[in-house]
Backbone as JSON, one array per atom type, in Angstrom:
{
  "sequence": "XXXXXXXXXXXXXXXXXXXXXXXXXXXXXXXXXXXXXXXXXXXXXXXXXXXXXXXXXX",
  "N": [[20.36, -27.84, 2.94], [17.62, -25.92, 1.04], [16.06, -23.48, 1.04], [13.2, -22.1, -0.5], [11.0, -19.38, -1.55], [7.94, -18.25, -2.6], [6.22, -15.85, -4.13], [3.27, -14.94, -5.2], [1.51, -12.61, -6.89], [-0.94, -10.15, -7.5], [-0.07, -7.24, -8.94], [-0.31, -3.59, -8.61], [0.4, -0.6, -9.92], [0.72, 3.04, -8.29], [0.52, 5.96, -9.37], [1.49, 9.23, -9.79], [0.07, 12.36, -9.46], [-3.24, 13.22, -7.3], [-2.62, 10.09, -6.63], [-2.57, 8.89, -4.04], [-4.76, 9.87, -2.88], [-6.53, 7.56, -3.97], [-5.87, 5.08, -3.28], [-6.84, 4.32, -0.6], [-9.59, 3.42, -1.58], [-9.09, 1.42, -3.71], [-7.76, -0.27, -2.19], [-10.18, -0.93, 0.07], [-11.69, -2.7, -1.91], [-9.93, -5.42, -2.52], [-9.31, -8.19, -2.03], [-8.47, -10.17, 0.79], [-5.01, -9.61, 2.22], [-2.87, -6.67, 2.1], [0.09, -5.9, 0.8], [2.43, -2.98, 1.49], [4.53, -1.22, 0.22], [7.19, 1.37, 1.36], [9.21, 4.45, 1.79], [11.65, 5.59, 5.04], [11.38, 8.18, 4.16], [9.42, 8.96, 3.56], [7.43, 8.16, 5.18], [7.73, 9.6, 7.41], [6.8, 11.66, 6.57], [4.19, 14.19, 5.88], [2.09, 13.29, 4.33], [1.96, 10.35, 5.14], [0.84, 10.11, 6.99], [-1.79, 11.67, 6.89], [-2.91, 9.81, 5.0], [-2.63, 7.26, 6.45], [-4.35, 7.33, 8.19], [-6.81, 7.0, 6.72], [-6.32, 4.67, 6.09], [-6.9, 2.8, 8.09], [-9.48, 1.82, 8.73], [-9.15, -0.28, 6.98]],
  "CA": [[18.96, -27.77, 2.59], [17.68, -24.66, 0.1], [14.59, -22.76, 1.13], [12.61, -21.73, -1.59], [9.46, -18.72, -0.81], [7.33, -18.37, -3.72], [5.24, -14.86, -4.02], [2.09, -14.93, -6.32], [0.59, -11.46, -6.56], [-1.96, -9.19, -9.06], [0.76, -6.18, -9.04], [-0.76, -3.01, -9.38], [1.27, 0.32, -9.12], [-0.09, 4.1, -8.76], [1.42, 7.07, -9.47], [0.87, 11.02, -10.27], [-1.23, 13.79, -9.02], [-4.43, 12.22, -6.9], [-2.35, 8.52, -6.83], [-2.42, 8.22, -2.71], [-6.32, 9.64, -2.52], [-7.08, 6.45, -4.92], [-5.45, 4.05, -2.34], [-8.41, 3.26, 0.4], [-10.62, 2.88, -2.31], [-8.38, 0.49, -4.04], [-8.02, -1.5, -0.88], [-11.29, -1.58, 0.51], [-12.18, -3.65, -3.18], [-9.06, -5.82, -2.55], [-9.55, -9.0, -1.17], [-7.05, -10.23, 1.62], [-4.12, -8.7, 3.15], [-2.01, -6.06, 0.98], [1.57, -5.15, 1.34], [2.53, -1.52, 0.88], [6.1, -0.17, 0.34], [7.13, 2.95, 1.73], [10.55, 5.06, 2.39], [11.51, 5.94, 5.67], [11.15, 9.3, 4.45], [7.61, 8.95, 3.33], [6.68, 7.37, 6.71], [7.79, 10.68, 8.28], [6.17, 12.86, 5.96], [2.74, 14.78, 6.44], [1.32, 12.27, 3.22], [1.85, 9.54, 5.13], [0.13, 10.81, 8.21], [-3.3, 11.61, 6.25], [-3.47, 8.48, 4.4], [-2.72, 6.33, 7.11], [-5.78, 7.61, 9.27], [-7.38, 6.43, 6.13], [-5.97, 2.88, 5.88], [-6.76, 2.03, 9.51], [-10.47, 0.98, 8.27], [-9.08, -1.87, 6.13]],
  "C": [[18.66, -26.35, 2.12], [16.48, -25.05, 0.82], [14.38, -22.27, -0.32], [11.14, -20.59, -1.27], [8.85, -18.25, -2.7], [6.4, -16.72, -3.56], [4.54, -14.94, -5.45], [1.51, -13.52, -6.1], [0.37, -11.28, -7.9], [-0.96, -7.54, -8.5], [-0.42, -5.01, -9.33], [0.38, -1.41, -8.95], [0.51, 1.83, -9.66], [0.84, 5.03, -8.61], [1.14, 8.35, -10.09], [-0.11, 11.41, -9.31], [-2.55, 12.78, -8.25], [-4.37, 10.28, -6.21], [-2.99, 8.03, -5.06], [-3.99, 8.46, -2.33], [-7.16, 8.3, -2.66], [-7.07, 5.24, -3.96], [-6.18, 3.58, -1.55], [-9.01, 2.95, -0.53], [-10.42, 1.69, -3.16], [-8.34, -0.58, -2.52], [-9.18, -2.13, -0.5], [-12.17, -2.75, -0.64], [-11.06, -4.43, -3.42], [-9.21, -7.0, -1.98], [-8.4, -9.56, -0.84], [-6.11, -9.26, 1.76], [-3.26, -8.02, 1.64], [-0.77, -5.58, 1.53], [2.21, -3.64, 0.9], [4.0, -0.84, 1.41], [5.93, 1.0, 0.51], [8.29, 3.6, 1.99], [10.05, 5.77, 3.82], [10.63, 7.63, 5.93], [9.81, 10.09, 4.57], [6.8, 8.87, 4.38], [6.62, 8.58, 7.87], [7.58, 12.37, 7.93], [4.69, 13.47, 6.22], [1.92, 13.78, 4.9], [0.62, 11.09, 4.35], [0.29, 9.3, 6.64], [-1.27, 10.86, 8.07], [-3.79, 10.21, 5.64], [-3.34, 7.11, 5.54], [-4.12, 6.08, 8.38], [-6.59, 6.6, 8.0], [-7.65, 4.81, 5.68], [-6.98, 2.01, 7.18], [-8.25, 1.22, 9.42], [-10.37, -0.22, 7.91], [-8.26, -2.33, 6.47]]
}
């Protein structure tokens, strides 16, 4: 028996100078749940640290 998982998404991707400030504000006008890639290394960087205080709203 084959599984099959189907993902439908509106892609959007940010990048340069300002990209991670943009990110709550992008979310909070997002409707439903969003998935957000990240490297370990990112996760244990001082970026991730500031913007994640910021996420915790949405």
């Amino acid at each position: 028996m084959s599984s099959i998982t189907a993902l439908c998404s509106h892609q959007q991707t940010l990048s340069g100078a300002g990209s991670l400030q943009e990110l709550p504000a992008l979310l909070a006008h997002t409707p439903g749940e969003a998935l957000l890639f990240a490297s370990p290394s990112f996760l244990k960087g001082p970026h991730w640290s500031a913007l994640s205080t910021s996420l915790d709203s949405h």
